[in-house]
N, C-alpha and C positions, 0 to 999 in steps of 0.2 A: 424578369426572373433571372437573376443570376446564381449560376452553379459554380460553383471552386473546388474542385476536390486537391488541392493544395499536394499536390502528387510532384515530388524529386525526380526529376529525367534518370539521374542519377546518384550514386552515392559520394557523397561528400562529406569529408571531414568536419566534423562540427568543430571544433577549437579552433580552426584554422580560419572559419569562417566568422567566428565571433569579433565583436571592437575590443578594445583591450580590457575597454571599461565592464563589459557586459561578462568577459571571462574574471576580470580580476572580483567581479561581485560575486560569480558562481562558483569559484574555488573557496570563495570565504565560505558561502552555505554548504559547501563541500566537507570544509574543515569544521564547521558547526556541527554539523551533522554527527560526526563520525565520532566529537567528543562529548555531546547531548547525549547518543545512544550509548556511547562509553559510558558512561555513566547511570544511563537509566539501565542496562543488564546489568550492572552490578547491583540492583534492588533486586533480582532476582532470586538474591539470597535472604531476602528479607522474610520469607517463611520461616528460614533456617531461625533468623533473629528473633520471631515470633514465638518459637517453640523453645528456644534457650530461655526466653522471658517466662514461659512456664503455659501459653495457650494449646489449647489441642490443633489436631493437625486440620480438623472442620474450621475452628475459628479462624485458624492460619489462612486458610484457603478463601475464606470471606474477606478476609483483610486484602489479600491482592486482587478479587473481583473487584472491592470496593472503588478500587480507582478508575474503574473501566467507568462508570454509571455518570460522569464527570463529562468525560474523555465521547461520550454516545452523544448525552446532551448539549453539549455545548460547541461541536465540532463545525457547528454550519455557522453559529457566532463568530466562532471564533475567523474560520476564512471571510464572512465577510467583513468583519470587523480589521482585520488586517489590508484587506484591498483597500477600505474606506482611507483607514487613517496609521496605512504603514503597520509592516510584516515588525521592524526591529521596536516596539513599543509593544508587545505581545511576548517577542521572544525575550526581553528584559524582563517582564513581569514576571513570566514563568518560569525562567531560572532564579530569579529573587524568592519564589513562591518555593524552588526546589531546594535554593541552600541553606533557606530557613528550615524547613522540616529536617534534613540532613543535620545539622546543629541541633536540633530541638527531640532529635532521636536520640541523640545523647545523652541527653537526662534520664531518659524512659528505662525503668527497673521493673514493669511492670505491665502488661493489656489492660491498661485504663483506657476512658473515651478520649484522654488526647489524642492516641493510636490510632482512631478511627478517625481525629480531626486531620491529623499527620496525610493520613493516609488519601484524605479527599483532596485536602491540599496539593498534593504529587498529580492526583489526577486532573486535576484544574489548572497546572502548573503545564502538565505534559499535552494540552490540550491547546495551551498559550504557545506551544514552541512548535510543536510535530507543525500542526494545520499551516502555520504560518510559515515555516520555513518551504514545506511546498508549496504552498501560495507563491514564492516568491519564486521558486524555481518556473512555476508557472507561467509569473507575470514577465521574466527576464528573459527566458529561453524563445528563440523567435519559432515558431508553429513548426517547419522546416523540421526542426532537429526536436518538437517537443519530449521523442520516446526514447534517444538518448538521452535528454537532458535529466529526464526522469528515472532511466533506468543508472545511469552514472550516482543520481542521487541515491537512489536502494543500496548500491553496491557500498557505498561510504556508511550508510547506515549497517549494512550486513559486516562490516568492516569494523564497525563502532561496537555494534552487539558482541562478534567473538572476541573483540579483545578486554571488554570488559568484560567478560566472564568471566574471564582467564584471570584478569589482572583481582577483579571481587572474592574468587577463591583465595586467591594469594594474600588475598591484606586481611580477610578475618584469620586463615589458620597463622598465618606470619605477626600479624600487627594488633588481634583484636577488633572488635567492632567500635571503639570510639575513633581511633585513627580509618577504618575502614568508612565508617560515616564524614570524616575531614577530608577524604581522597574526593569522595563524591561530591562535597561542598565545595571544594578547592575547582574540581569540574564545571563545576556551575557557576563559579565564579569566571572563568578563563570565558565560557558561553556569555555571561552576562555584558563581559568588556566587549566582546567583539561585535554583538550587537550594535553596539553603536558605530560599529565601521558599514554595519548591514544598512545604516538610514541612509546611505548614499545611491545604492541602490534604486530605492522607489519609486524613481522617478524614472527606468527605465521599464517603460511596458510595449509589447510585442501585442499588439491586436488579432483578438480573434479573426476566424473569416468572414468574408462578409454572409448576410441575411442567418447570422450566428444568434446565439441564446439572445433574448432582455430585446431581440425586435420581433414584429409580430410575424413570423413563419413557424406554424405546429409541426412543420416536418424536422427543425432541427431541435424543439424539443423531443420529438418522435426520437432519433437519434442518441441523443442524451439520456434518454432513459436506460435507452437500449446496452449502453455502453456499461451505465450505472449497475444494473442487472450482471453483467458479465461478473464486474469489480465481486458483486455479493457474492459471486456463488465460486468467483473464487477465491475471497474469505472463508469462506467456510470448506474448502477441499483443501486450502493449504494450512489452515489453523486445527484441523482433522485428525490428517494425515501427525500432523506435529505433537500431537498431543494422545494419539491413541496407536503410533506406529509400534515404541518400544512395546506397548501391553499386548498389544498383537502379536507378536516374535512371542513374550513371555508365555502369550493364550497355547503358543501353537505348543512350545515345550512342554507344558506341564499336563498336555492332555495327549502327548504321544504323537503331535502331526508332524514333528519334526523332530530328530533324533539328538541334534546339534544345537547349541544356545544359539544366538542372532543376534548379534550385540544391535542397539537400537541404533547405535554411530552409523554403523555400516548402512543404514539407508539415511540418515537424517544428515548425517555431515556432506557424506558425499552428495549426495541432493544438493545440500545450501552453497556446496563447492562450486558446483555447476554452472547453478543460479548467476554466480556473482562471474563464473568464467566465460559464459553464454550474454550477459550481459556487458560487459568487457568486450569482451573479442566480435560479438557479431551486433551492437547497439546499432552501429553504423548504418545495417542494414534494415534496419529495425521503421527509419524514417523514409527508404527507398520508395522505387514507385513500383514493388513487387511487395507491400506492407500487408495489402487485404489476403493474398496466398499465403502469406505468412502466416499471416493470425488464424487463416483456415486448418491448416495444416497442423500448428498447436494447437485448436478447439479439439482437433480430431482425435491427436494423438496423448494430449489429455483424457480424453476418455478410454482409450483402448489402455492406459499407462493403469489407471482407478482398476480397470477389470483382471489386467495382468497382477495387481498387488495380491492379487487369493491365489497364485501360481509360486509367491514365492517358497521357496523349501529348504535355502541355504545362504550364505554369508553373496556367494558369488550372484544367483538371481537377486538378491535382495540392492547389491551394490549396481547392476544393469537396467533394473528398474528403478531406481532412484536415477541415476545417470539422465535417463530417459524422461524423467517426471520434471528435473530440473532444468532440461533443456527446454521445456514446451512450457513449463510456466515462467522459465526467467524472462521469456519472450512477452507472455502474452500478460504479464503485469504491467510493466512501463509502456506497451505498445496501447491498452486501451485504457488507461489515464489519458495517455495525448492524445486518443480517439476522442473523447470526453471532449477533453480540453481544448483540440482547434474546433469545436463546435460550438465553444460560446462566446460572450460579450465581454470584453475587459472586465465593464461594471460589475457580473456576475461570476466572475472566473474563481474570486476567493470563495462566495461561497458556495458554487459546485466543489472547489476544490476540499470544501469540509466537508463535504456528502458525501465526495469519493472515498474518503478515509473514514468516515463514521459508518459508510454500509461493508468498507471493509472488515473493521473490527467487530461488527454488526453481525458478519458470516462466520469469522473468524473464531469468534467467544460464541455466538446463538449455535448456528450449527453444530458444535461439537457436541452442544447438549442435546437434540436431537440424535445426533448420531449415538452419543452413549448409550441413550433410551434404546435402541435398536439393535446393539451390540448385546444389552442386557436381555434384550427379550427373544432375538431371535440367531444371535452370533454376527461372530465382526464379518464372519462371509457377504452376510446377509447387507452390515453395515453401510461395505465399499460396494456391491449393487448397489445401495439408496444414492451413494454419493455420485453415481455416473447416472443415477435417473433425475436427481437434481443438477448437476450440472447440464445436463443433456437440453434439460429446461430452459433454462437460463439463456445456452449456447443459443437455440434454438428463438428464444423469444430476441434477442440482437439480432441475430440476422432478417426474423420475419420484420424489425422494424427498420432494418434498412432496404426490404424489400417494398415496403410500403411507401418509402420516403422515393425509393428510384421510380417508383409509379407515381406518386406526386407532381415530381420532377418532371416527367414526360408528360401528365395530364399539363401539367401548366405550361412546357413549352408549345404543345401542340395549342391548349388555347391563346397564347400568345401568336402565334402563326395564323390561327383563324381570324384573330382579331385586325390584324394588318391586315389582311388579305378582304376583309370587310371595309374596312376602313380604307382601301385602296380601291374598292368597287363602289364606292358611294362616293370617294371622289371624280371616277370614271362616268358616271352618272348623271354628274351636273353637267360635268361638261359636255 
């Protein structure tokens, strides 16, 4: 029986410990990243584009579901499919997949079913690039640093998101939407070349640890679930919280709970601030061998943060609790990915690594519809209770599976000890 709990004596600078080769691959999926997601937030205006074209704002909204249903199905393909036969033959298609519809939006004067072929396109596209570029952040980053490596990567994606928002306002009200659609083809074009600097890459892989996923021990699939669990449920408090915060603020004003507007910024920005400054500044600590207190400490304070949200009553609680929401989940996203992740098998890594990200979105998109149904029938008070009694769940069923796995562990070193000790009386015997 061997045990590794792959625990850092100490904190150690990740860059500094990387080959040059293994850093100069990871800055490139860095740089990927940040103009991939550049690009995909500026679709975000593509409602706006939908209802210019003349559909209502139901159609509008089907249309950006529509690329989720792509992006669910195909996420676990697509990582394995990239461990098999390479991350940068994924991310090429998908970006060819995205600057053609980009180009092909162009034509559209009208919500015909090209729109809807456009639009599956994007998600089959976005499905070929997201899964595989963490796959490779995965396969590259050695176990040690996995929860920086992954949290560095969010941070480049959070990075990618707000500046293409920013930059996607700017080019329909400045430029129009044909040059608006060339900016984001021209993105995907930049994506598509550098891919082929990403095939150099593939052949650096960091092995899981050992008696990891894909060989035969049920305790680290035990584990793996457990982790996977986490991932969902915090898809759905953080795709939640994002999507039903501003109507919350708006609920409280228009019914007298609060005297003062709420702008939705004041918890949604400064939250995603956090996020990315939590991740930055303390990743480091993230791979330590004080990781398990850590992620205790955010399960906890994640829930007490969910119950605090019905407390708020002004710009200033609104900006403290966000503050607070953003430090315990910037943590505890990249930290149990690489929980996940040093617990499996090379062979398997890409496609856990598409499970991790399809039960994300899974929480992210499903939950919120749950939560509205509950918001609708019994108030958003009532709401953010269900969401700390689902996460509570979630928390709760990870830990019971790693409490199950540390009793494994002991059951089998103990019968490993009887066995020798057997085996060492039956030789005492003959002789």
């Amino acid at each position: 029986m061997i045990i590794n709990n792959n625990k850092a004596d100490k904190v150690e600078p990740m860059f500094k410990s990387l080959s040059q080769k293994t850093k100069a691959s990871y800055f490139l999926i860095l740089a990927m990243a940040f103009i991939y997601f550049s690009s995909g937030s500026m679709l975000l205006y593509l409602p706006k584009f939908f209802v210019h074209l003349g559909s209502t704002k139901q159609e509008a909204g089907f249309l950006v579901a529509l690329s989720v249903i792509p992006f669910v199905l195909l996420s676990i393909l697509s990582g394995h499919l990239a461990n098999k036969f390479g991350s940068w033959r994924l991310v090429l298609l998908g970006n060819i997949l995205h600057f053609s519809a980009a180009l092909l939006f162009i034509t559209v004067d009208e919500v015909s079913p090209l729109v809807y072929l456009l639009r599956i396109m994007q998600g089959i596209g976005h499905v070929c690039v997201f899964t595989p570029l963490f796959t490779s952040v995965a396969r590259i980053v050695p176990d040690n640093f996995k929860a920086q490596g992954i949290g560095y990567f969010t941070i480049a994606i959070q990075f990618g998101t707000a500046s293409g928002s920013f930059l996607g306002e700017l080019a329909i009200n400045n430029l129009g939407y044909t040059k608006f659609f060339l900016i984001v083809a021209f993105m995907n074009t930049l994506c598509a070349l550098a891919s082929g600097y990403l095939r150099g890459s593939e052949d650096e892989t960091h092995a899981g640890t050992a008696n990891s996923l894909g060989e035969p021990n049920g305790t680290k699939w035990l584990l793996v679930f457990g982790g996977m669990t986490l991932i969902l449920v915090l898809g759905g408090v953080f795709g939640t919280l994002l999507q039903f915060i501003p109507v919350y603020f708006d609920e409280m004003l228009t019914s007298g709970v609060i005297a003062e507007a709420i702008p939705g910024r004041a918890f949604l920005t400064s939250g995603l601030i956090t996020v990315a400054c939590i991740r930055l500044l303390g990743g480091k600590y993230s791979d330590g061998k004080h990781k398990g207190v850590i992620v205790a400490v955010c399960n906890i304070g994640l829930l007490v943060v969910l119950y605090l949200i019905t407390y708020i009553d002004s710009i200033t609680t609104s900006l403290l609790v966000s503050i607070m929401f953003g430090g315990f989940y910037g943590l505890l996203y990249p930290m149990t990915n690489a929980y996940v992740l040093t617990k499996v098998g090379a062979k398997v890594r890409g496609a856990v690594t598409g499970s991790l990200t399809m039960l994300f979105e899974i929480g992210f998109r499903g939950y919120a519809l749950v939560a509205g149904i509950v918001a609708h029938h019994l108030g958003f008070e009532w709401m953010f209770y269900s969401m700390v009694v689902f996460y509570a769940v979630g928390a709760l069923f990870y830990y019971l599976t790693i409490l199950v796995s540390s009793r494994r562990d002991f059951e089998d070193v103990v019968t490993d000890e009887d066995q020798t000790v057997f085996e060492e009386g039956m030789v005492v015997d003959k002789e």
